[in-house]
C-alpha positions in Angstrom: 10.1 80.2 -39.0 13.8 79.5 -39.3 15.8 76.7 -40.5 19.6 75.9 -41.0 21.3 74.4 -44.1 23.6 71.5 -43.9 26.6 74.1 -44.0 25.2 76.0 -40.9 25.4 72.8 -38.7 28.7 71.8 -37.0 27.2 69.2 -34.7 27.1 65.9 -36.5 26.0 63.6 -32.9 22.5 63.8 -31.0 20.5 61.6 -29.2 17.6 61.5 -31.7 17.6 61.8 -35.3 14.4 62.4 -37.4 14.1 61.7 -41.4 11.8 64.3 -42.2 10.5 67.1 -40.2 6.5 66.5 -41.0 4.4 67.6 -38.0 4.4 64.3 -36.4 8.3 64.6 -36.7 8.1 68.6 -34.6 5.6 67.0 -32.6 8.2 64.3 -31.0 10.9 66.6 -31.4 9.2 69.0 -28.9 8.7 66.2 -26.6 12.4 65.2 -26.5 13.6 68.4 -26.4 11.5 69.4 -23.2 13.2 66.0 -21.8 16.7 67.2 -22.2 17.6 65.3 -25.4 19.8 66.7 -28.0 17.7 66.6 -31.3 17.7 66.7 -35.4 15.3 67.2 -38.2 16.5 66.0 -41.5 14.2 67.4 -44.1 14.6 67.3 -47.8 12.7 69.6 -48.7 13.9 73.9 -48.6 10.7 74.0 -45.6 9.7 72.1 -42.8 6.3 70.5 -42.3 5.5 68.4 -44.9 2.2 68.4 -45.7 1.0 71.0 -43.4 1.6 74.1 -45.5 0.0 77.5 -46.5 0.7 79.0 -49.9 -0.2 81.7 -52.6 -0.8 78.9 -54.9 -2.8 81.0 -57.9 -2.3 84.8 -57.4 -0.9 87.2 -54.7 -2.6 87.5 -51.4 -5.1 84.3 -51.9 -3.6 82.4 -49.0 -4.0 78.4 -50.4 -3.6 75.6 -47.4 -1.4 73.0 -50.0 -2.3 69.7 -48.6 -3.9 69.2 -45.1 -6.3 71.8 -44.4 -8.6 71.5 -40.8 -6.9 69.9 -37.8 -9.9 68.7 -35.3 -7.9 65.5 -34.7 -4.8 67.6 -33.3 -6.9 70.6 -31.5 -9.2 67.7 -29.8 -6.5 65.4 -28.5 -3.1 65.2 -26.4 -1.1 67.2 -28.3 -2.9 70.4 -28.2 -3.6 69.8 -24.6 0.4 69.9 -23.6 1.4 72.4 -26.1 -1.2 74.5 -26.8 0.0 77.2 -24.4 3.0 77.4 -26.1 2.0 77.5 -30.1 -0.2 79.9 -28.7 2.6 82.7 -27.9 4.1 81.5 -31.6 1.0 83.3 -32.9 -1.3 80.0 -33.6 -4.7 80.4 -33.0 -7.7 78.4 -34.4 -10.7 79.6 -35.3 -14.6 77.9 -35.5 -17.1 78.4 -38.0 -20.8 77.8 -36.9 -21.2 74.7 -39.4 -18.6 71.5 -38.8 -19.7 69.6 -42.0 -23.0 68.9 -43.4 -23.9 67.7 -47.2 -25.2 69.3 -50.2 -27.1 67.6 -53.0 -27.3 69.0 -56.5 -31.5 69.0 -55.9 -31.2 71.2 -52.9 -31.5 68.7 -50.2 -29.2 69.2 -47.6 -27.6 68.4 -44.2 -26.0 70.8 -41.8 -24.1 69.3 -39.1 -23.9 72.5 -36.1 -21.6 73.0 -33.7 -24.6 74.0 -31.5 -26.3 71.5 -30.0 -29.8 73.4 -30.4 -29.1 73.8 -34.4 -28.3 70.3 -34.4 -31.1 69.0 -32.2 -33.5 70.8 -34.9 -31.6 69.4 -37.9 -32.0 65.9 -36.7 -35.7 66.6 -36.3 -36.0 68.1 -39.5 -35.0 65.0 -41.3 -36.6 62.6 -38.6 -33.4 61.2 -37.3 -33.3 62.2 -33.6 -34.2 59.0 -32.8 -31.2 57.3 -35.0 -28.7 59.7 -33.5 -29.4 59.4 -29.9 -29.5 55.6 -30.7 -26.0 55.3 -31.7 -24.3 57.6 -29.8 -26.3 55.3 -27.1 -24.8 52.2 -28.6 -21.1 53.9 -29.0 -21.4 55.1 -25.5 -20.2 52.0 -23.1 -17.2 51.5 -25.4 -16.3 54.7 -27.0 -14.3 56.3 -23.9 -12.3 53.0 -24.2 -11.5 53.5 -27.7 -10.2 56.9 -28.3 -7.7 56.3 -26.2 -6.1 53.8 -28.4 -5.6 56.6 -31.1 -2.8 58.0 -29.3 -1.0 54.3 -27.9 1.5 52.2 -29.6 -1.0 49.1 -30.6 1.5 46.4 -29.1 1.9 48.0 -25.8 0.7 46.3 -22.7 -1.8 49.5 -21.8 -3.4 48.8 -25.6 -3.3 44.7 -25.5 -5.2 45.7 -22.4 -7.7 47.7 -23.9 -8.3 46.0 -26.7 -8.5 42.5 -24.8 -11.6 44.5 -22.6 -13.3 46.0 -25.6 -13.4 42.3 -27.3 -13.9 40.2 -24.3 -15.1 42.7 -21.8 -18.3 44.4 -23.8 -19.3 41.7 -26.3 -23.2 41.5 -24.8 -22.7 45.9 -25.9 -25.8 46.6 -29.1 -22.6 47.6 -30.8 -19.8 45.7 -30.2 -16.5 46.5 -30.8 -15.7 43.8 -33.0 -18.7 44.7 -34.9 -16.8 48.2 -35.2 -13.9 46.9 -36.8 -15.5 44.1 -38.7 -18.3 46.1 -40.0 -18.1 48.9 -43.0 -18.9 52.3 -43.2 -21.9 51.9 -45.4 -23.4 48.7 -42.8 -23.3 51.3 -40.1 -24.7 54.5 -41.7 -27.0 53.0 -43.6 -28.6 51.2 -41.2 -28.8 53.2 -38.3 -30.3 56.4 -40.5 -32.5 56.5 -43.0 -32.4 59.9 -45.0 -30.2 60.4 -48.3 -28.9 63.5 -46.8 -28.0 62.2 -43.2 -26.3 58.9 -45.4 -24.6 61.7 -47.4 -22.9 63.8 -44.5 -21.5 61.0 -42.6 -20.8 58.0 -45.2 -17.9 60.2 -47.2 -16.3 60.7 -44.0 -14.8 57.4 -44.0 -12.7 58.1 -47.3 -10.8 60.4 -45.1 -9.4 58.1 -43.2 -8.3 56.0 -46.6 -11.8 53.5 -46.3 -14.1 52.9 -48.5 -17.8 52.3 -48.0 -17.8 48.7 -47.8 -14.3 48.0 -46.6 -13.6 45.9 -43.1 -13.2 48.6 -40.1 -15.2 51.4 -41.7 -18.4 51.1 -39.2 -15.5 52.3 -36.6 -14.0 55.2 -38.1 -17.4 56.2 -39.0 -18.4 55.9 -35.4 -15.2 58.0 -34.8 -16.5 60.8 -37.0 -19.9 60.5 -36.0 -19.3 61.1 -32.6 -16.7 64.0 -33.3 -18.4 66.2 -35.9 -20.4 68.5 -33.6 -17.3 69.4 -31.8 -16.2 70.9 -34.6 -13.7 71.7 -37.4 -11.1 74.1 -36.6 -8.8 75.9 -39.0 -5.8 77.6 -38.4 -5.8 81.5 -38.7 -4.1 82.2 -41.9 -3.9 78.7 -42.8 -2.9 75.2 -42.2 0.6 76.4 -42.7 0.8 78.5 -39.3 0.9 75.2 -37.4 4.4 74.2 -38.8 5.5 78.1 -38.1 4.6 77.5 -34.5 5.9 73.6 -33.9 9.6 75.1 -36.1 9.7 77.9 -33.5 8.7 75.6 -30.6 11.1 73.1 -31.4 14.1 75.3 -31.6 13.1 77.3 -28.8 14.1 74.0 -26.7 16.9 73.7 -28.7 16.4 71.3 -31.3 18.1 71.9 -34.6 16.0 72.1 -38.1 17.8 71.3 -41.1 16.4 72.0 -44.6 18.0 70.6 -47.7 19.0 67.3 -46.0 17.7 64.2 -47.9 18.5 61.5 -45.7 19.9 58.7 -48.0 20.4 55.6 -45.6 19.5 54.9 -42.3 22.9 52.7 -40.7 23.3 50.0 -38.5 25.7 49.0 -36.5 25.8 45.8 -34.1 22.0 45.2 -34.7 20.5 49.0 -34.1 20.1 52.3 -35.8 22.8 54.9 -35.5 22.7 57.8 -37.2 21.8 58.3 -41.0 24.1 59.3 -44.0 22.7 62.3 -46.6 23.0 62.0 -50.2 26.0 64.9 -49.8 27.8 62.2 -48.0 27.2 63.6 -44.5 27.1 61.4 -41.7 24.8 62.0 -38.3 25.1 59.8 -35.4 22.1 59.3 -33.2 22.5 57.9 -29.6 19.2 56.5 -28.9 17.0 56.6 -31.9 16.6 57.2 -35.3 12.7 58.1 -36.2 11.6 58.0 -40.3 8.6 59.8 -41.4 8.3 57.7 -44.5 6.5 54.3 -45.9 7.1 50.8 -45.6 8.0 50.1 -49.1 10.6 53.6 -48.9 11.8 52.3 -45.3 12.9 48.4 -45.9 13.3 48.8 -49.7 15.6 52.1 -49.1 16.6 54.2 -46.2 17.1 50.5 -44.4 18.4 48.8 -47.4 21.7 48.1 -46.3 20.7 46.6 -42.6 21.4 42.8 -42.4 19.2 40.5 -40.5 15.6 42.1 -41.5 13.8 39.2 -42.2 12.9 38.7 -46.0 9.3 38.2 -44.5 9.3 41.7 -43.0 10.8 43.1 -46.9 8.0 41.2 -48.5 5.4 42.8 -46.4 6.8 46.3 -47.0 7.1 46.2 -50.5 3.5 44.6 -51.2 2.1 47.9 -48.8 -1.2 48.8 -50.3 -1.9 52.8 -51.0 -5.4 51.6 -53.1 -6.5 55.1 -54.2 -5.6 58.9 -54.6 -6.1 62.1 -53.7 -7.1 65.0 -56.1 -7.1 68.6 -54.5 -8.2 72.0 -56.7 -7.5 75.3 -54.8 -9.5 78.1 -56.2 -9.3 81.9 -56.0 -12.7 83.4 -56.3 -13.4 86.9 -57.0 -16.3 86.8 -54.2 -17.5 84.1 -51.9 -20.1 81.5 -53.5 -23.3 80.5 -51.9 -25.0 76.4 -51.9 -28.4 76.3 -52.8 -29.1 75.8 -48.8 -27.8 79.3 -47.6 -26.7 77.5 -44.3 -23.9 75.7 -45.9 -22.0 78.9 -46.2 -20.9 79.0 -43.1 -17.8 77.5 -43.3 -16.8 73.4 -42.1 -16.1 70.6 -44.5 -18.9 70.4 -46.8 -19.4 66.5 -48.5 -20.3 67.7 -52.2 -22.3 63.8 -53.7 -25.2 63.0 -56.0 -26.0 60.4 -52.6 -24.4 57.0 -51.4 -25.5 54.8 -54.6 -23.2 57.1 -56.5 -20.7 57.4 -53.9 -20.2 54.0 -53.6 -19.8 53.9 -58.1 -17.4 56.5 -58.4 -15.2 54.5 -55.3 -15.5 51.1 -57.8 -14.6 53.3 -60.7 -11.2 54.5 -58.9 -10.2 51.2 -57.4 -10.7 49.8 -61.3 -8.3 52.4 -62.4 -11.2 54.7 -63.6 -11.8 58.5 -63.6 -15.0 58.7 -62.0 -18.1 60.1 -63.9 -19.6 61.9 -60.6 -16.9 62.5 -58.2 -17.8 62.8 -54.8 -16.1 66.5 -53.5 -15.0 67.4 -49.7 -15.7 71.4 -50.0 -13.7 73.9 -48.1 -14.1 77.8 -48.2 -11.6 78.9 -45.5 -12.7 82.3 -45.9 -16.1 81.6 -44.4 -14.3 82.0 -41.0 -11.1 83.5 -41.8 -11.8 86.6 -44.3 -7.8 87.0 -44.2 -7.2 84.5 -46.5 -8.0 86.4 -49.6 -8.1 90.1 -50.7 -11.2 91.9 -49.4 -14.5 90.8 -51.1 -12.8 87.8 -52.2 -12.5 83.9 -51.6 -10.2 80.9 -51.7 -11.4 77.5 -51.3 -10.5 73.8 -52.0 -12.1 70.7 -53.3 -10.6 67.5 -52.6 -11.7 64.0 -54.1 -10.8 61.1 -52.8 -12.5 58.4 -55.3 -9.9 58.7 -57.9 -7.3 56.4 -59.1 -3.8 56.5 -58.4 -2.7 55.2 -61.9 -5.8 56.6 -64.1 -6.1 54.2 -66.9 -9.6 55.4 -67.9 -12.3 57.0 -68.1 -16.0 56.0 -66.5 -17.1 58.3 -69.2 -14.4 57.8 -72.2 -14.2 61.7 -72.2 -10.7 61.9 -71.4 -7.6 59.5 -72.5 -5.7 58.3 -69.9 -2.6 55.6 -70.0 -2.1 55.2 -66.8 -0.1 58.6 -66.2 -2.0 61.9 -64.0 -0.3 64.3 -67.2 -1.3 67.6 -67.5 -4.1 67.1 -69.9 -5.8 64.2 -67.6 -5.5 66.7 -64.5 -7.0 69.7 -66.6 -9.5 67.5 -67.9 -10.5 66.1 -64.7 -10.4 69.3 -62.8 -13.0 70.5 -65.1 -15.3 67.9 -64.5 -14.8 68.0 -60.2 -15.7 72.0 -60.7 -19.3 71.3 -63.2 -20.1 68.4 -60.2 -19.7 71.4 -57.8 -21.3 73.8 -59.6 -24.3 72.1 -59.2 -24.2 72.6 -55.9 -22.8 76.2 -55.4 -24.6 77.7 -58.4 -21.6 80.6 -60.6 -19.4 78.6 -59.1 -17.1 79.1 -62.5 -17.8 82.3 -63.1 -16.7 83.3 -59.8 -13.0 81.5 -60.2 -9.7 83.7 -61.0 -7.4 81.3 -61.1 -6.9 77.3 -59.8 -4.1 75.6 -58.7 -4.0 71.3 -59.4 -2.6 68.7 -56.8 -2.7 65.3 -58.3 -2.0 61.9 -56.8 1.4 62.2 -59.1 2.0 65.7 -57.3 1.9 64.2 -53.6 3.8 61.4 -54.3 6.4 64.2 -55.9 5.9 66.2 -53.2 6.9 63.7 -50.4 10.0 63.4 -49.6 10.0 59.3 -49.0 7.6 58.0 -51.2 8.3 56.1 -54.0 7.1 56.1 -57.6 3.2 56.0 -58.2 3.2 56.1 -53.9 0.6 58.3 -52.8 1.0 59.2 -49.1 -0.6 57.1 -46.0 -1.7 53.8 -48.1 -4.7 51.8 -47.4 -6.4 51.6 -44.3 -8.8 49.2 -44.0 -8.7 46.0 -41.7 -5.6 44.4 -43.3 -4.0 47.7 -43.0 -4.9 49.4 -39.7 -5.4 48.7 -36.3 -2.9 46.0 -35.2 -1.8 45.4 -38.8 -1.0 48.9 -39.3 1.2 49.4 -41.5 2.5 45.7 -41.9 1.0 42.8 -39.7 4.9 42.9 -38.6 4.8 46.0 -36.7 1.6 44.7 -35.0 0.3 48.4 -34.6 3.8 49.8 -33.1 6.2 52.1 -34.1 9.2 50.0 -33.4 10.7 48.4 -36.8 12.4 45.6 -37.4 16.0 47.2 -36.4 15.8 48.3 -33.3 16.3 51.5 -32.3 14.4 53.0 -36.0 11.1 54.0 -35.4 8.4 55.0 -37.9 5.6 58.0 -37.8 3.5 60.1 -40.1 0.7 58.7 -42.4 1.5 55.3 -42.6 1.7 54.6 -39.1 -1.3 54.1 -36.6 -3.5 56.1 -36.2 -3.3 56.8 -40.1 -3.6 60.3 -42.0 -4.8 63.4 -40.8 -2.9 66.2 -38.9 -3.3 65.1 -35.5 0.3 64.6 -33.9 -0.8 61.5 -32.5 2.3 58.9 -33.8 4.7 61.6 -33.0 3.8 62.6 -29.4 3.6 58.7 -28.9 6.7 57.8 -30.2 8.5 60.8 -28.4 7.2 58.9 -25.3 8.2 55.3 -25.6 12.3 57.1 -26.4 11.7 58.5 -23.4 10.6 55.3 -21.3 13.4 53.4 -22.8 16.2 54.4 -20.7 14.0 56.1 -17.7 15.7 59.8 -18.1 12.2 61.2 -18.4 
């Protein structure tokens, strides 16, 4: 993977700019490229691809994935699709466990969700709920080819008021509506379409992924989302997470876009009413054509790169800088001196394992976070890369990761009183807590600390340090429940687009529909409405 330094770059004009060179940003970068357009990647940072990155994070040769880990969003959509022929001869290739996800409880009781169908067939008869899953993928059926396309659409184009005018109007006499979908909350659908604590355990947590809680508006339809996606799978990229940036870098500037590293864009400028170019804290100055395209979030776009634009209406400022981010992220990457085993051997082999003392619980150590509280029994998201990918450690050996979602971004407690917080993710608070995420999954994967060499702490205070445009306290893609996503994502003024309020600036990544995850999806997307606005496809 190569980049250039503001000094290598002589060139200061191109049709399209990008703040940030995240994988949404090489994404759209490709695109444009393909087309003919001249393109740049600003990136602050000394690497591109954000959060997409592999590292020896504890000790030499325990390959770590940073942030972002399995990418079934991007490997199941578009983007793979139309570019998967291409990151292929870069060297990426993804590789597929026998397990996609599944849940352990610290009794034994478990869930295995299969990638074969057979497996899965006898799981769901194991715990009695054939019957429940047949029934909603039933339901989900006459409306769920209709939805997944709006993943990858600009929310206020015609094609998506289409579709969503059919699936509200269209197929309201459906068992499952749509509107129940994005009414409804994780925990309404789960709960009451299975009946088992471990089937409630596998799919319920899923919804924190997507930055929803159990009970928040428009949970029921990521959950159907997951649901319905699970048994395809949970690839990995071989070597890591980070080998899909290597590719999209290489991709990119093979169709002769230009990479710079060590740019931090510092203003966005307009000029008669659009976007220009940008201006980097060294004073440089890039002109852009036809677009300018931020990777950032509302409160960093209108309060910041865009604060010098005139006529933004203070409405649209307001709405930025109330943006809503809600709760944190808390990752621990371990290097094990062998590979540990769950109480229910089948678990080892590999997917994203939901780690929970059941639902009830779940659903506490969620209230505990949004009150500002370190929860007493975190709920865990378990990934052993090495199940599937052996690589990633020295021989005999392991990495994995254990992210929690349920945690505060601004801890100013303790659910137990245990640990003294003040509102700050210190040192101390991120030790202490780290120790009480590893006894939780202990009791699941029995020598769990005895196996550990070394551990490596991402807090919420990290990511927001580690992304380029967020602001202090920010964590990274913000809330996304009903009065944050679908057509109110990420302010009720972009209506679900990708267009801001200056023409000619667009805005991808995390806080842009569809929301977090390594899929591409906002990238690819915008890529094609630059394209369809002067017709030189």
């Amino acid at each position: 993977m190569s980049a250039n330094s503001p000094q290598d770059i002589s060139k200061r004009t191109f049709d399209v700019i990008f703040v940030g060179a995240g994988h949404n940003a090489l994404v759209a970068a490709v695109h444009l490229a393909k087309a003919g357009r001249s393109v740049a990647l600003l990136e602050r940072a000394a690497v591109p691809g954000g959060f997409v990155r592999t590292e020896e994070l504890t000790l030499p040769g325990f390959l770590h994935d940073t942030y972002a880990a399995v990418h079934p969003i991007l490997v199941g959509g578009p983007v793979w699709a139309e570019l998967g022929d291409e990151l292929a001869e870069f060297g990426l290739r993804y590789l597929q466990g026998e397990v996609s996800s599944g849940a352990s409880l610290p009794d034994g009781r478990s869930m295995v969700v299969s990638t074969d169908p057979s497996e899965l067939a006898a799981e769901l008869d194991r715990l009695g709920e054939r019957e429940a899953w047949t029934g909603l993928l039933a339901d989900l059926a006459p409306t769920f080819d209709s939805i997944m396309p709006l993943f990858g659409m600009d929310l206020t184009s015609t094609e998506a008021a289409t579709a969503l005018r059919e699936l509200d109007d269209g197929r309201a006499t459906n068992a499952l509506p749509f509107k129940e979908l994005v009414t409804g909350s994780a925990w309404d659908l789960i709960t009451d379409r299975f009946h088992t604590e471990e089937t409630h355990s596998a799919f319920l947590p899923w919804s924190l992924h997507a930055g929803v809680g159990p009970h928040d508006a428009s949970g029921a339809l990521w959950s159907a989302v997951f649901v319905a996606m699970l048994p395809a799978g949970m690839p990995a990229a071989e070597g890591g997470s980070g080998r899909l940036t290597t590719a999209l870098t290489s991709l990119v500037e093979r169709h002769g876009a230009v990479v710079v590293t060590d740019a931090e864009v510092d203003e966005i400028l307009v000029a008669e009413g659009r976007g220009t170019g940008v201006r980097t804290q060294d004073g440089a100055v890039y002109t852009a054509t036809e677009a300018v395209v931020a990777t950032t979030s509302p409160p960093q776009l209108y309060g910041r790169l865009l604060r010098g634009a005139a006529d933004i209406p203070v409405g649209v400022r307001s709405q930025a800088a109330r943006y809503k981010y809600r709760r944190g992220c808390f990752q621990i990457n371990l290097a094990l001196s062998a590979r540990p085993h769950f109480h229910d051997r089948r678990l080892d082999r590999g997917g994203a394992i939901n780690l929970g003392r059941g639902v009830a619980e779940l659903v506490r150590s969620v209230r505990q976070a949004d009150d500002g509280l370190l929860p007493e029994h975190p709920s865990i998201s378990w990934h052993e890369p090495t199940a599937i990918d052996p690589g990633r450690a020295p021989a005999g050996a392991a990495v994995a990761r254990l992210q929690v979602l349920d945690v505060p971004l601004h801890p100013v407690g303790d659910a137990v009183g245990t640990i003294t917080a003040d509102g700050d993710w210190n040192t101390a608070v991120a030790e202490r807590f780290a120790d009480r995420v590893i006894a939780e999954a202990s009791q699941h994967l029995p020598g769990l600390e005895e196996l550990i060499l070394a551990r490596h702490l991402v807090s919420p205070k990290d990511l927001a340090a580690a992304n380029p445009n967020a602001g202090p306290g920010d964590s990274n893609a913000g809330h996304m429940a009903l009065s944050q996503g679908l057509t109110q994502r990420p302010l009720a003024a972009h209506g679900g687009g990708y267009a801001t309020a200056v023409p000619g600036v667009y805005l991808i990544g995390a806080s842009a529909w569809p929301g977090p995850g390594v899929s591409g999806a906002s990238g690819r997307t915008v890529a094609n409405l630059i394209l369809a606005a002067d017709g030189r496809r």
